[in-house]
C-alpha positions in Angstrom: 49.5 6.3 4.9 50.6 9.7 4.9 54.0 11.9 6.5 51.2 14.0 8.9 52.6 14.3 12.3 51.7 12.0 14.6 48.4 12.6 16.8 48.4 12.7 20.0 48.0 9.7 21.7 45.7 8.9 24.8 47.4 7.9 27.9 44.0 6.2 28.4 44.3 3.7 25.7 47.8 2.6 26.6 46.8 2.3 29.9 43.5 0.1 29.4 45.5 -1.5 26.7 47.8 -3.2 29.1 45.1 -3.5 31.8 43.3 -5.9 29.7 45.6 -7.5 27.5 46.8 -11.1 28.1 46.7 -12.4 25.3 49.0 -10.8 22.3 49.4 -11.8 19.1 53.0 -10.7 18.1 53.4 -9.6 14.0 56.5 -9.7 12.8 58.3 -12.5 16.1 61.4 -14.1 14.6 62.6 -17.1 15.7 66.5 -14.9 16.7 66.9 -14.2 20.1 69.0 -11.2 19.8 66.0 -9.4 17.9 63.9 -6.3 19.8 60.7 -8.7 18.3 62.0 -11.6 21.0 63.3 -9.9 23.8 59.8 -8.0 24.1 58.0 -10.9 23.6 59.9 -13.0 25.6 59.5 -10.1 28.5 55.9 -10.4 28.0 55.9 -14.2 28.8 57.7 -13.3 31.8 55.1 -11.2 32.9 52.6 -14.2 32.8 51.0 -13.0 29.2 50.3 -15.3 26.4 51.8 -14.3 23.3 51.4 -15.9 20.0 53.6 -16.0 17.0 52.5 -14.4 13.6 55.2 -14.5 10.7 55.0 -17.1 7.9 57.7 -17.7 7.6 57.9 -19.5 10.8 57.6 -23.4 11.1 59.0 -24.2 14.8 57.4 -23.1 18.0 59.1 -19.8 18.9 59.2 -19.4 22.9 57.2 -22.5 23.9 54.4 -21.2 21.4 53.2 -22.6 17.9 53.4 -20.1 15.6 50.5 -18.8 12.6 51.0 -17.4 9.4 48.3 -14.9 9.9 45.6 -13.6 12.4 43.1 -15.4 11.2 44.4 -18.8 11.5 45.0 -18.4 15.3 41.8 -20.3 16.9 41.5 -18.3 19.9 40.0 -14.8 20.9 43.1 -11.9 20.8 43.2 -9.3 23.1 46.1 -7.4 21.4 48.1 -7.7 17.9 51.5 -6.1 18.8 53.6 -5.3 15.3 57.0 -5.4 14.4 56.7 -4.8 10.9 57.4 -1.5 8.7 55.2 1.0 8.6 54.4 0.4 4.8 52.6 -3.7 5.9 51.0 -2.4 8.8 47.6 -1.4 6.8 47.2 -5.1 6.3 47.9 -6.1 10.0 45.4 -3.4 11.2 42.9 -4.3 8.9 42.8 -7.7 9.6 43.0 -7.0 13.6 39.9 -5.3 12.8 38.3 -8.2 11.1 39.3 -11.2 13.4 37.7 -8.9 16.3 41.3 -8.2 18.4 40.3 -5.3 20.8 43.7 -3.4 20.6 46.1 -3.2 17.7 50.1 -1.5 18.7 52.4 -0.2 16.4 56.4 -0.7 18.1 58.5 1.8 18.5 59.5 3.4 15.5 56.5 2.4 13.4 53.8 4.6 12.8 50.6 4.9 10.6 48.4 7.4 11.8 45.6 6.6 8.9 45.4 2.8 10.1 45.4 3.8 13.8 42.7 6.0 13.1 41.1 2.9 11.2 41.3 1.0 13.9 39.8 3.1 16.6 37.0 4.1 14.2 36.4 0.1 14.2 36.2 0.3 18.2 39.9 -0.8 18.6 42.2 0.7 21.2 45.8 2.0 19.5 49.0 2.7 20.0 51.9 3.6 17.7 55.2 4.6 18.2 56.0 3.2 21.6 57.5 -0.1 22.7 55.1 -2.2 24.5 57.7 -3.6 27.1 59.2 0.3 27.9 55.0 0.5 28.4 54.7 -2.4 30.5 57.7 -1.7 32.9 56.2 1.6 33.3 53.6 1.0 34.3 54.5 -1.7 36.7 57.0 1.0 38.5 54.5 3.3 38.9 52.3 1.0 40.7 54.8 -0.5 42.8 54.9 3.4 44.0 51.8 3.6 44.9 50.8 3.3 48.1 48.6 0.7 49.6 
């Protein structure tokens, strides 16, 4: 990873990110409700999105949902691996994004790695970084509210 600035990112992956996604894998979901981890994944249920655990440290369902240690041990097809881990693990979370075949990989606010993002789009993965998937979401969602009919 390296200190460049960040790239530019394309409204266009953001926005077919969250077109297609239903069902995200969450890096990083704790089991404590007051954490940013839960509240956006427990937003995301809300919204009628599957989201699966992955920490290891995890043996209880979290929200309703079994939780993995890892990408690979979930036994259905991702859509998107949401992250909620420092910026320093996230070149293992990417990679392995890559290789389970999720289509999207999104860095939370706060958490960037513009060499892995640039991994993963190179691999044919949409990407993110920097920006909180629920702030996204909700966005979104106003805006097309807005719209007229």
């Amino acid at each position: 990873m390296t200190d460049q600035p960040m790239a530019p990112q394309s409204p266009d992956d953001v926005d077919a990110i969250l077109e297609f996604a239903r069902t995200i894998a969450v890096v990083g979901l704790t089991d404590r409700p007051a954490r940013d981890d839960h509240e956006v994944a427990r937003y995301l249920q809300g919204q009628g999105l599957r989201v699966i655990p992955v920490n290891p440290r995890l043996t209880a369902p979290v929200l309703g949902e079994r939780p993995y240690p890892d990408l690979a041990s979930i036994p259905e097809p991702i859509d998107l691996v949401d992250v909620f881990r420092r910026a320093e693990f996230t070149d293992a979370h990417i990679d392995e994004a890559i290789a389970v075949g999720a289509r999207a990989v999104w860095l939370q606010l706060g958490i960037r790695n513009p060499d892995g993002i640039a991994r993963a789009r190179a691999a044919g993965l949409l990407a993110a970084q920097d920006r909180c998937l629920m702030v996204e979401h909700r966005r979104r969602r106003a805006g097309r509210a807005r719209q007229p009919t």
